[in-house]
Kinemage of the C-alpha trace (Angstrom):
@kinemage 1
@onewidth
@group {chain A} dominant
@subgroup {mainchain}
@vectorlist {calphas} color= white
{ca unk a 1} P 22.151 18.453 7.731
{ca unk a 2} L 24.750 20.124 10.120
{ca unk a 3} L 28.154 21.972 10.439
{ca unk a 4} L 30.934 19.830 10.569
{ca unk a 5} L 31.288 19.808 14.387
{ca unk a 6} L 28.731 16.606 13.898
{ca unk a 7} L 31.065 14.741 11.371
{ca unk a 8} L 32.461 12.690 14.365
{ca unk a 9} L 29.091 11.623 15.945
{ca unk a 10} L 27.836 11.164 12.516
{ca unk a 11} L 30.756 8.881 11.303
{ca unk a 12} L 29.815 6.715 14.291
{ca unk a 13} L 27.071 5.915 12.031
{ca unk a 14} L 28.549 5.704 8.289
{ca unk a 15} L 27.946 9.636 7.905
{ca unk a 16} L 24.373 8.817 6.763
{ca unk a 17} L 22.985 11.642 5.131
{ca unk a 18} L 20.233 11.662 7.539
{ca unk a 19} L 22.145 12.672 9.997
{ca unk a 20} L 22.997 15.793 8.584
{ca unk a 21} L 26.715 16.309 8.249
{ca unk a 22} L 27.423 19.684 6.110
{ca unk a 23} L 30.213 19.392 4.451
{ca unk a 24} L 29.618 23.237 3.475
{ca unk a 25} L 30.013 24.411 6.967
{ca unk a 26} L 28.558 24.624 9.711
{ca unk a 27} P -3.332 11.750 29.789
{ca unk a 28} L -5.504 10.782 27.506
{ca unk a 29} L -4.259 7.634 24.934
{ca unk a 30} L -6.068 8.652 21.858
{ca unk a 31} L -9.879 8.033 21.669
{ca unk a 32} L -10.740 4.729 19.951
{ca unk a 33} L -12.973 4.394 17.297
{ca unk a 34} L -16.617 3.670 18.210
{ca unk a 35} L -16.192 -0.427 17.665
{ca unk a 36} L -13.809 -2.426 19.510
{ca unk a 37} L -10.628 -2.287 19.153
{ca unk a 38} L -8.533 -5.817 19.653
{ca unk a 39} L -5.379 -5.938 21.856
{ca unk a 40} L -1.969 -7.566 21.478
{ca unk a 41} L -3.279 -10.508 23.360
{ca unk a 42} L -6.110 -10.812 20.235
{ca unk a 43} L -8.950 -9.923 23.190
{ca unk a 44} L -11.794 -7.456 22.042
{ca unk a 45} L -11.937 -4.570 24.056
{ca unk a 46} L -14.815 -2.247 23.911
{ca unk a 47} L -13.770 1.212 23.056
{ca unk a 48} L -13.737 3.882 25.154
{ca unk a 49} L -17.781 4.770 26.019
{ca unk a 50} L -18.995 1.524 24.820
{ca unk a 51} L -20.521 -1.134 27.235
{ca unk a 52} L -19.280 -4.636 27.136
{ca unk a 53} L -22.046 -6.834 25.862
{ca unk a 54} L -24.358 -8.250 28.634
{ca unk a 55} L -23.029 -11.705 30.425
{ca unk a 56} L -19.264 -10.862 28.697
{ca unk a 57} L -16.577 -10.787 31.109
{ca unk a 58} L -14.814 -7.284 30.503
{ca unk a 59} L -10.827 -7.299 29.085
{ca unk a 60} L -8.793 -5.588 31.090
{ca unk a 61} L -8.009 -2.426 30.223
{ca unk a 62} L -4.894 -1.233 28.036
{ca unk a 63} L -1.671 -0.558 29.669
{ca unk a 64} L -0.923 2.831 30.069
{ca unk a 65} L 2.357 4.281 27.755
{ca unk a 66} L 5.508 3.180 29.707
{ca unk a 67} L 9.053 5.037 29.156
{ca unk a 68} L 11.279 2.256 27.574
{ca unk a 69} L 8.275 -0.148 27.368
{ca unk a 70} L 8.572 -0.755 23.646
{ca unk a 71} L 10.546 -2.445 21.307
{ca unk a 72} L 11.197 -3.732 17.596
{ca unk a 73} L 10.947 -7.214 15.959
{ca unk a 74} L 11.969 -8.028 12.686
{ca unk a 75} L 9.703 -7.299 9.881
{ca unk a 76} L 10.164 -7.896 5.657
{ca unk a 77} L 13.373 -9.710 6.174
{ca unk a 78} L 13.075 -9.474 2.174
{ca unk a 79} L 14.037 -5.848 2.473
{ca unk a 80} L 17.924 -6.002 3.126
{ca unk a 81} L 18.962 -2.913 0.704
{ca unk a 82} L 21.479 -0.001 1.706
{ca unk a 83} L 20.287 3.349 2.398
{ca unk a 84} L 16.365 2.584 2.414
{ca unk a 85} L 14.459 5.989 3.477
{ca unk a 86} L 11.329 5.406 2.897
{ca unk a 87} L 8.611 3.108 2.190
{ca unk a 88} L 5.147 3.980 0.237
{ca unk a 89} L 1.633 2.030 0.182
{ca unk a 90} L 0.141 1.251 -3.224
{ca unk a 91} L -3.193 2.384 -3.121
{ca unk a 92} L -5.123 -0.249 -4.569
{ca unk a 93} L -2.731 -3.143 -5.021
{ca unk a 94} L -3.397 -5.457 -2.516
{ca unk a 95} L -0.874 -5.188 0.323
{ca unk a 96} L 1.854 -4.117 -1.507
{ca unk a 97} L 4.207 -0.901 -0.954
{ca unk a 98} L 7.382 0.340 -2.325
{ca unk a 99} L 10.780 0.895 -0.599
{ca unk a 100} L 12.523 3.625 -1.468
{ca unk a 101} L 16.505 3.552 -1.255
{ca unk a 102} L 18.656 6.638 -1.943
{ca unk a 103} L 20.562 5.305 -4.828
{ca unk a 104} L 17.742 5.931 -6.844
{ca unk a 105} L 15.751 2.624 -7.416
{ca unk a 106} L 12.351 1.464 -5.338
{ca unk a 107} L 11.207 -1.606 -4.888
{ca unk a 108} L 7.784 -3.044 -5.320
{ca unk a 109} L 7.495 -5.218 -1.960
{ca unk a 110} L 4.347 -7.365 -0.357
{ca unk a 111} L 3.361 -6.485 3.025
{ca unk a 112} L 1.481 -9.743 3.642
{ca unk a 113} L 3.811 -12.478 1.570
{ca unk a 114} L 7.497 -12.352 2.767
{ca unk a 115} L 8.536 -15.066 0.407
{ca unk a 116} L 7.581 -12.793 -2.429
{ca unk a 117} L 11.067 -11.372 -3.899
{ca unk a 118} L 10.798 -8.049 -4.482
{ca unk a 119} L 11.222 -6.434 -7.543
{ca unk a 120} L 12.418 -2.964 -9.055
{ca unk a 121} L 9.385 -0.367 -9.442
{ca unk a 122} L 11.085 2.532 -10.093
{ca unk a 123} L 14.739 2.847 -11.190
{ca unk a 124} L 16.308 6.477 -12.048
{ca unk a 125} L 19.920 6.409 -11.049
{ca unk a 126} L 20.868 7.931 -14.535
{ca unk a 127} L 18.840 10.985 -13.036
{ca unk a 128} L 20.647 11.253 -9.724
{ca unk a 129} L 23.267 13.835 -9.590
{ca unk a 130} L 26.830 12.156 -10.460
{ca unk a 131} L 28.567 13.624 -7.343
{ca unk a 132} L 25.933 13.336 -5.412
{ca unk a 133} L 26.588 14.673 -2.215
{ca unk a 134} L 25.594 12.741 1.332
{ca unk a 135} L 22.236 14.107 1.616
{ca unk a 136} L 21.147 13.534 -1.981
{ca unk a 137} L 19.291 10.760 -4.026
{ca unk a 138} L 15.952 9.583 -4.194
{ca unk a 139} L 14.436 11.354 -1.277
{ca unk a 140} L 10.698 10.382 -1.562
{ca unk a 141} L 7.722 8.333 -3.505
{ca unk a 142} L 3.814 9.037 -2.922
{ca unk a 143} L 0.472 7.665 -4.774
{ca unk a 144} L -2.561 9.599 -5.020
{ca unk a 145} L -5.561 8.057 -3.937
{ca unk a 146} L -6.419 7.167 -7.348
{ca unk a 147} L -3.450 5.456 -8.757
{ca unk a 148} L -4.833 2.594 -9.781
{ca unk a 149} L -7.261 4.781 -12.894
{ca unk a 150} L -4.589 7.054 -13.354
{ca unk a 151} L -1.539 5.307 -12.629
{ca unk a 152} L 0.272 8.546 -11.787
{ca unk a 153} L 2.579 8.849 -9.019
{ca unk a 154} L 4.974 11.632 -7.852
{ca unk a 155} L 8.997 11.246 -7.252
{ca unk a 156} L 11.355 13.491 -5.753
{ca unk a 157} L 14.648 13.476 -6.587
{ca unk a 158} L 18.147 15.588 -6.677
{ca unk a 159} L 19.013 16.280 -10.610
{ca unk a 160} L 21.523 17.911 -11.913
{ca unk a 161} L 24.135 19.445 -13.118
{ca unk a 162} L 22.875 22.048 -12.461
{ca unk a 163} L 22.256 20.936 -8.563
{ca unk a 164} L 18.412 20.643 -8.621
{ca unk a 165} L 15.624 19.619 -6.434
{ca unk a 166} L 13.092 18.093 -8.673
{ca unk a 167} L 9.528 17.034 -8.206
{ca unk a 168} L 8.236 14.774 -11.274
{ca unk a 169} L 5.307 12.553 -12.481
{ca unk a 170} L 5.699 9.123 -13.794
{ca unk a 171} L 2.958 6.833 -15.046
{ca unk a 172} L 2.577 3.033 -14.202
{ca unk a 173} L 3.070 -0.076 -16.839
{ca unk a 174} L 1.890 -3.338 -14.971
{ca unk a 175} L 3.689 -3.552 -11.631
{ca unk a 176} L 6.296 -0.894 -12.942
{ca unk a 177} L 7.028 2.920 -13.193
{ca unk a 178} L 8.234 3.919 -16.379
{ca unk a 179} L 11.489 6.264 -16.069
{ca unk a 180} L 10.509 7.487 -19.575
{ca unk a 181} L 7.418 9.225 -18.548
{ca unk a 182} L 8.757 11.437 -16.235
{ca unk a 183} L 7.196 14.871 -16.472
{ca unk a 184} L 9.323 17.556 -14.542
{ca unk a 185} L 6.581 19.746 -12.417
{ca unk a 186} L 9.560 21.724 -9.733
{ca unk a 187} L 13.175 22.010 -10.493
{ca unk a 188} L 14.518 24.247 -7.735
{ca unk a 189} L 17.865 25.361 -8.078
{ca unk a 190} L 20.098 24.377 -4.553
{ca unk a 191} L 23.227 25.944 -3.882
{ca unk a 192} L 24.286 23.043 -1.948
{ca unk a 193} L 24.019 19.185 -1.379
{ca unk a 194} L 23.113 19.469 1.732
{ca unk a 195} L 19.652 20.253 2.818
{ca unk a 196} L 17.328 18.399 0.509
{ca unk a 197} L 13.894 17.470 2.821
{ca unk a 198} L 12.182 15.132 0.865
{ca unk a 199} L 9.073 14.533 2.570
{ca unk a 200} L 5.866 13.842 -0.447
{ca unk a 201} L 2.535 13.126 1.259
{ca unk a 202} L -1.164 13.015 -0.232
{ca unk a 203} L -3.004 15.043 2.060
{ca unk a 204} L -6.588 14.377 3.098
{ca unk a 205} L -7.642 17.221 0.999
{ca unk a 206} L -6.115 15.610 -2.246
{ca unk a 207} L -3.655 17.962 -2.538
{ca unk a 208} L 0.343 16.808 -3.114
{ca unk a 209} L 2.752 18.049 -0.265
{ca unk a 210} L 6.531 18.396 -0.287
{ca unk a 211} L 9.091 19.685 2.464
{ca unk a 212} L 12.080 20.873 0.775
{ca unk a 213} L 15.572 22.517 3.072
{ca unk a 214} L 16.583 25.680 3.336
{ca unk a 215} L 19.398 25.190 0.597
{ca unk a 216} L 21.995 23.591 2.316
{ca unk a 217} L 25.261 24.844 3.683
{ca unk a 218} L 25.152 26.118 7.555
{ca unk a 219} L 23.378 28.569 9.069
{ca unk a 220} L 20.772 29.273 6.282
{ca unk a 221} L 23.819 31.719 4.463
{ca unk a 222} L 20.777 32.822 2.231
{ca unk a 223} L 18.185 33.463 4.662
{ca unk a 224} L 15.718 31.432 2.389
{ca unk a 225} L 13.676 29.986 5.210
{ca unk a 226} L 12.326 33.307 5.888
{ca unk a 227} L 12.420 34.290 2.166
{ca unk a 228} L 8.711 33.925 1.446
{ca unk a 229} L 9.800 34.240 -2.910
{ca unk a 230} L 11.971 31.043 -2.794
{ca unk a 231} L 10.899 27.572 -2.434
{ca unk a 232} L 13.541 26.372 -0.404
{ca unk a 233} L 12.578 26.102 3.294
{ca unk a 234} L 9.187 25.294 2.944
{ca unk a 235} L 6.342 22.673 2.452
{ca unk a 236} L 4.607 23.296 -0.375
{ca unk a 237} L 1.343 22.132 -1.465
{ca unk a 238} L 0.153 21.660 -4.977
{ca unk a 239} L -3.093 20.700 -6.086
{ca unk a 240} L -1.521 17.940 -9.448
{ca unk a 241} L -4.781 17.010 -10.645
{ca unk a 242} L -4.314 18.480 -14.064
{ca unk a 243} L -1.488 18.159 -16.329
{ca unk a 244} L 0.850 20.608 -14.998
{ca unk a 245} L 0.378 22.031 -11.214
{ca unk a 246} L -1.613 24.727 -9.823
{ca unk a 247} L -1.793 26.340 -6.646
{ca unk a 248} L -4.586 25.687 -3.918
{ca unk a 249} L -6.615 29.129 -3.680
{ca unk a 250} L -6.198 29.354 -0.016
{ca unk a 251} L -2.614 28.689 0.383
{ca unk a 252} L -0.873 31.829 2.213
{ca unk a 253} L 0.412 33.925 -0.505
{ca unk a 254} L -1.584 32.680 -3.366
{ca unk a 255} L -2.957 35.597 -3.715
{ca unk a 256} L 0.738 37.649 -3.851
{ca unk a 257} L 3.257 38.505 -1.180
{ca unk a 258} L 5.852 35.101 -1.747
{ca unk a 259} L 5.310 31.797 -3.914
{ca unk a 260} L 1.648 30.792 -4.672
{ca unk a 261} L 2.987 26.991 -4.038
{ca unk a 262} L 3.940 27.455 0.093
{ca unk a 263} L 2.084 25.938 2.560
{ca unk a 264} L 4.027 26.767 5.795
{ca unk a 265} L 7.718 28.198 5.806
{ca unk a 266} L 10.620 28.822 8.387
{ca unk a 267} L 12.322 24.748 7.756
{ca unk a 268} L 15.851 24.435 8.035
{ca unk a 269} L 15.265 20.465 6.554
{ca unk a 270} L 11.906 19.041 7.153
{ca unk a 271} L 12.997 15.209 7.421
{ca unk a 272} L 9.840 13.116 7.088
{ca unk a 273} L 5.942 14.564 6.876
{ca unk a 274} L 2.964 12.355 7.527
{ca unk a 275} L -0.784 13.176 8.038
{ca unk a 276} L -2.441 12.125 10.991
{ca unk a 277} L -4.993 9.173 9.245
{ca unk a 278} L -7.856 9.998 11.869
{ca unk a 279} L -7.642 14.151 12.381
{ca unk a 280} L -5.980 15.583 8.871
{ca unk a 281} L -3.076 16.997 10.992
{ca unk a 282} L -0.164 17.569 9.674
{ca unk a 283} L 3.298 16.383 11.291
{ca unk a 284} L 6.902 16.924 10.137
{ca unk a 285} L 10.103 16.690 12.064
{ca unk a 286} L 12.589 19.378 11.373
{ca unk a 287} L 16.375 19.086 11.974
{ca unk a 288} L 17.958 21.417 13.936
{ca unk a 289} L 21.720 23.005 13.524
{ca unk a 290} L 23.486 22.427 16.224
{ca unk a 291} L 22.116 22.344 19.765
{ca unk a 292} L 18.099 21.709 19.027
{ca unk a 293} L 15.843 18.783 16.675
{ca unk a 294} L 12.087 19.384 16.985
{ca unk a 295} L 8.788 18.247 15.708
{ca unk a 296} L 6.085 20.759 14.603
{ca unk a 297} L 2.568 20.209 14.454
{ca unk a 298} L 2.258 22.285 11.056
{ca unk a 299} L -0.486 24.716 9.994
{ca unk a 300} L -1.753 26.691 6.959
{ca unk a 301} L -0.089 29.822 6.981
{ca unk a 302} L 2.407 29.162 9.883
{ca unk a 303} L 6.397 30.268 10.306
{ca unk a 304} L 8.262 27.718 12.199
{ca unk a 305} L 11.071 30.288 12.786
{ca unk a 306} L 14.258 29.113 10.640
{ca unk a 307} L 16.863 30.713 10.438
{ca unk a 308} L 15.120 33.273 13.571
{ca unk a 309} L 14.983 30.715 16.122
{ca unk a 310} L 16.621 26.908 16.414
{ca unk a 311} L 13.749 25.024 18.003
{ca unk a 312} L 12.867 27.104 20.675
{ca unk a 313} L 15.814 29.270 21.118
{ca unk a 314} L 16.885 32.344 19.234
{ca unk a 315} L 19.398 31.519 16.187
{ca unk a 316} L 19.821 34.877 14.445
{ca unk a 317} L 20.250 37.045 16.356
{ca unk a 318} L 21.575 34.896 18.799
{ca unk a 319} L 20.145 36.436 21.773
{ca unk a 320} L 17.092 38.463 22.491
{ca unk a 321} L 15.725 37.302 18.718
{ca unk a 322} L 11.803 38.592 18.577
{ca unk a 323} L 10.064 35.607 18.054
{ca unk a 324} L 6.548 37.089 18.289
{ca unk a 325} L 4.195 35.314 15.724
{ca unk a 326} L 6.403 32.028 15.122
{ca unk a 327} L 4.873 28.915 15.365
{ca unk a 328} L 6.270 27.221 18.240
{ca unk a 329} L 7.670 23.389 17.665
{ca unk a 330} L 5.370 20.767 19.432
{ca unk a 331} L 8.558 19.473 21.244
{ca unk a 332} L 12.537 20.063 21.223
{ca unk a 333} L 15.286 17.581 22.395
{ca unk a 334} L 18.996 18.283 22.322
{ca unk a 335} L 21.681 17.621 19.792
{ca unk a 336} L 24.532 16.118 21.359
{ca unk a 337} L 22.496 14.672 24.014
{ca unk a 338} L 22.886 10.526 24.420
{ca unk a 339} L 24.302 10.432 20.593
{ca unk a 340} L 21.145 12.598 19.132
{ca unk a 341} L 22.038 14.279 15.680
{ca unk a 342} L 18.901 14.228 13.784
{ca unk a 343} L 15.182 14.649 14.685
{ca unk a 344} L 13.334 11.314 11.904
{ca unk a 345} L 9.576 12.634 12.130
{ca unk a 346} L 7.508 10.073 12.206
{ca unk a 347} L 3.464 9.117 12.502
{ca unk a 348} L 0.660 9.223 14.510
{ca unk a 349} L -0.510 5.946 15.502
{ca unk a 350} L -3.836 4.732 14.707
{ca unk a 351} L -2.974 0.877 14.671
{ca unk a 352} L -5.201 -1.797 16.931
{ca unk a 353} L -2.176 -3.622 18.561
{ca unk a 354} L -1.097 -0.978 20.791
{ca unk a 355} L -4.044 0.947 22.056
{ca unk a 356} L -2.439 2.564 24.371
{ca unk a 357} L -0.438 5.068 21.628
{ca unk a 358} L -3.224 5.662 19.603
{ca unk a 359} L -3.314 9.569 19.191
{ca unk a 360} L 0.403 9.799 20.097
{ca unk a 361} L 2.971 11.391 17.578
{ca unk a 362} L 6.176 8.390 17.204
{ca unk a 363} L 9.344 9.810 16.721
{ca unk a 364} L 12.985 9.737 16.713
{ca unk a 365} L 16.670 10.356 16.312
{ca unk a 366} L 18.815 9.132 13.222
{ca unk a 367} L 22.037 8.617 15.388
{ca unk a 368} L 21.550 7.432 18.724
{ca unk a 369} L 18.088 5.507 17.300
{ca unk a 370} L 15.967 6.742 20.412
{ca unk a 371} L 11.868 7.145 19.673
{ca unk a 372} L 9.663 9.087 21.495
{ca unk a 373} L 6.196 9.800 21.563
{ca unk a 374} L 3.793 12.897 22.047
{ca unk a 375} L 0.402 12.552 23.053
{ca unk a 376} L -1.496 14.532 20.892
{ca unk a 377} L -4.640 15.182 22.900
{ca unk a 378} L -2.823 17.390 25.229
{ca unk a 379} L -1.064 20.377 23.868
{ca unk a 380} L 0.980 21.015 27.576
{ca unk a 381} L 2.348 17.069 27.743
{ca unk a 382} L 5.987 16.327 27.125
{ca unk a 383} L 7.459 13.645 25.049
{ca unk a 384} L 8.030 10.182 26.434
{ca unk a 385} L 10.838 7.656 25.496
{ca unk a 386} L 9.701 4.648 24.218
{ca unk a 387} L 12.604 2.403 23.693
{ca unk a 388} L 16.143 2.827 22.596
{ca unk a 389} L 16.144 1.057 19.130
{ca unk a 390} L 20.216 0.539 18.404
{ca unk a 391} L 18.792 1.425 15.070
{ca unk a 392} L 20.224 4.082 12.126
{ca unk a 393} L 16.626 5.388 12.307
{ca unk a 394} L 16.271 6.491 8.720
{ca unk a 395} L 12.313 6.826 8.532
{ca unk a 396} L 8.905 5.659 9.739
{ca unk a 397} L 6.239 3.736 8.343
{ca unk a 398} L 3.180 2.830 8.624
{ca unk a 399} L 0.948 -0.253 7.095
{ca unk a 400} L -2.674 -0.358 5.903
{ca unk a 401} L -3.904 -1.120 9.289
{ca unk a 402} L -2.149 2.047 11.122
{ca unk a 403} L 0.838 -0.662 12.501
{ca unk a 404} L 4.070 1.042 12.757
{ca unk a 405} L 7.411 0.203 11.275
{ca unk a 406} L 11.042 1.958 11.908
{ca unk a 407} L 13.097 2.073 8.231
{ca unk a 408} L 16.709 2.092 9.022
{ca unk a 409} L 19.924 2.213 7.512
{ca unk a 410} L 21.201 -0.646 9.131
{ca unk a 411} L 19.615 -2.863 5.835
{ca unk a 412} L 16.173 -3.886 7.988
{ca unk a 413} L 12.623 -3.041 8.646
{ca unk a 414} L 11.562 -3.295 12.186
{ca unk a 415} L 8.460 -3.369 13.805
{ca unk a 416} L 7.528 -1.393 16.559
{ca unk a 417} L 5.950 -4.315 19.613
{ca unk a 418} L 5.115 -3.667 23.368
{ca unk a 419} L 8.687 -4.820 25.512
């Protein structure tokens, strides 16, 4: 996702392809719901404006957000595969998700029994590229809401020869996807391996969304994250409710002047998008070149500057760049900085067990494993560090009850606790 002055910071960790390595050159907590919420400790405490019942002692408050006061314990220990990047709830199928691993197979997995083996959901290695670069595989899984009548769900994968990013639909048998259903919706010829996004969300508004790179090499060569005609560089959105795909009417250009299927544009490799469970907003963390990662708060319509700016400093040209109508990222961190290499977006947090996060944006860095968080509530706040994992911090995730999970490549699932 880089130029190759990163290859030696990303060898420290097995030149995972989240890291980006080209080879091609280069306040407020959150407001709780309206019933209580229950703390770590398994107390109920009355949300925010509610009174505690009469003759009930009151619960102590939660603690505020500490820098460094958080942690991970070990979650799934049945999930031990290399290069997992992703996992994926199964609407409907009581507690169970899938874990996605690059090679190209996913795995049907219980949230609630750990004794329960897993078993293969989805295997389409005979579709990945054969010389498949670092950054390419099986890049994402997502359900619709209503998998379970139509037993449709979405892959994205790289295909090829020739080198393609592909969006398809597979349909369900039992527990299984079938490989031999796929339907090909998107294949988007990429110039490089490098590049890829991979990001596939259901939004709120039932529409499928997808952040694909700019194309790959370094430097955006092509200019395609300003090139409003290309795909590349962009999160799309595609309403996938019929048999092929169509086009939201109020996307930006769906009415002419670029693709009908963009969303937002101006991504040099949007790595991980989630929806914010509680508000609709949309969240996606986009790597950076060489010097800045950031994480954008994204918006209908909005251009998040690649290949114009790098975070929030001019790119091309590389000073006095006019960056007058770009949507500015939400926050910025250094490459280089403590081992950082590669912004992991991650989720808002919406879960009962740490009230104290709830409305703040978790993120982090693939190499040196660092997570942050943003509080959402207030647009002027900067990010705070809350812990220093040791992890290969490939993704996020997030359970049916808003708890949060870090996916790395270090073959484990870790949950994120209060130190």
């Amino acid at each position: 996702m880089r130029g190759p002055v990163k290859w030696a910071v990303c060898s420290a960790v097995v030149l995972a392809f989240l890291a980006g390595c080209n080879g091609s050159g280069d306040g407020d907590k959150g407001t709780a719901s309206p019933s209580a919420v229950v703390a770590a400790s398994g107390t109920s405490v009355p949300a925010k404006g509610t009174a505690a019942p009469a003759n009930t002692p009151t619960a102590p408050p939660a603690p505020d957000v500490v820098a460094d006061g958080y942690a991970t314990e070990p979650a799934f220990p049945q999930l031990d595969f290399d290069r997992m990047i992703e996992i994926a709830l199964i609407p409907g199928d009581d507690g169970h998700g899938v874990v996605v691993t690059q090679g190209g197979r996913a795995w049907r997995f219980s949230l609630t029994d750990t004794t329960e083996a897993p078993a293969v959901f989805l295997d389409i290695r005979d579709r990945i590229i054969s010389d498949a670069g670092n950054e390419e595989g099986l890049l994402g899984i997502a359900f619709p809401p209503d998998f379970q009548q139509t037993r449709r769900f979405y892959a994205y994968y790289s295909g090829g020869p020739p080198r393609q990013n592909i969006l398809s639909r597979f349909l369900a048998s039992g527990d299984a996807g079938d490989p031999a259903s796929e339907q090909i919706l998107i294949a988007q010829d990429d110039p490089f391996s490098n590049h890829n996004g991979g990001g596939l969300e259901f939004g709120p508004d039932g529409y499928l969304y997808l952040g694909i790179g700019d194309g790959g090499s370094g430097g955006d060569p092509q200019d395609n994250g300003q090139d409003t005609n290309i795909l590349l560089g962009k999160i799309l959105r595609l309403d996938v409710s019929g048999d092929a795909y169509t086009a939201p009417p109020d996307n930006p250009f769906a009415a002419g002047g670029g693709r009908a299927e963009i969303f937002a544009y101006g991504f040099r490799n949007p790595w991980r998008i989630t929806f914010d469970r509680e508000t609709g907003d949309l969240w996606a963390g986009d790597v950076g070149q060489g010097e800045r990662e950031e994480a954008d708060l994204v918006t209908l319509g909005g251009n998040y500057g690649w290949s114009i700016v790098e975070g929030d400093q001019c790119f091309k040209p590389r000073e006095g760049c006019d960056m007058s109508g770009l949507a500015p990222p939400r926050a910025v961190y250094g490459t280089g900085d403590a081992g950082n290499c590669s912004v992991t977006g991650g989720y808002v947090y919406r879960g009962a067990a740490l009230p104290e996060l709830r409305g703040w944006y978790v993120y982090g860095d693939f190499c040196s494993g660092t997570v942050w968080g943003l509080d959402t509530s207030d647009a002027g706040a900067a990010p705070v560090r809350l812990m220093e994992s040791g992890k290969s911090l490939s993704s996020f995730a997030e359970d049916a009850a808003g708890e949060l999970y870090l996916v790395t490549f270090n073959n484990e699932v870790v949950r994120v606790v209060r130190r």
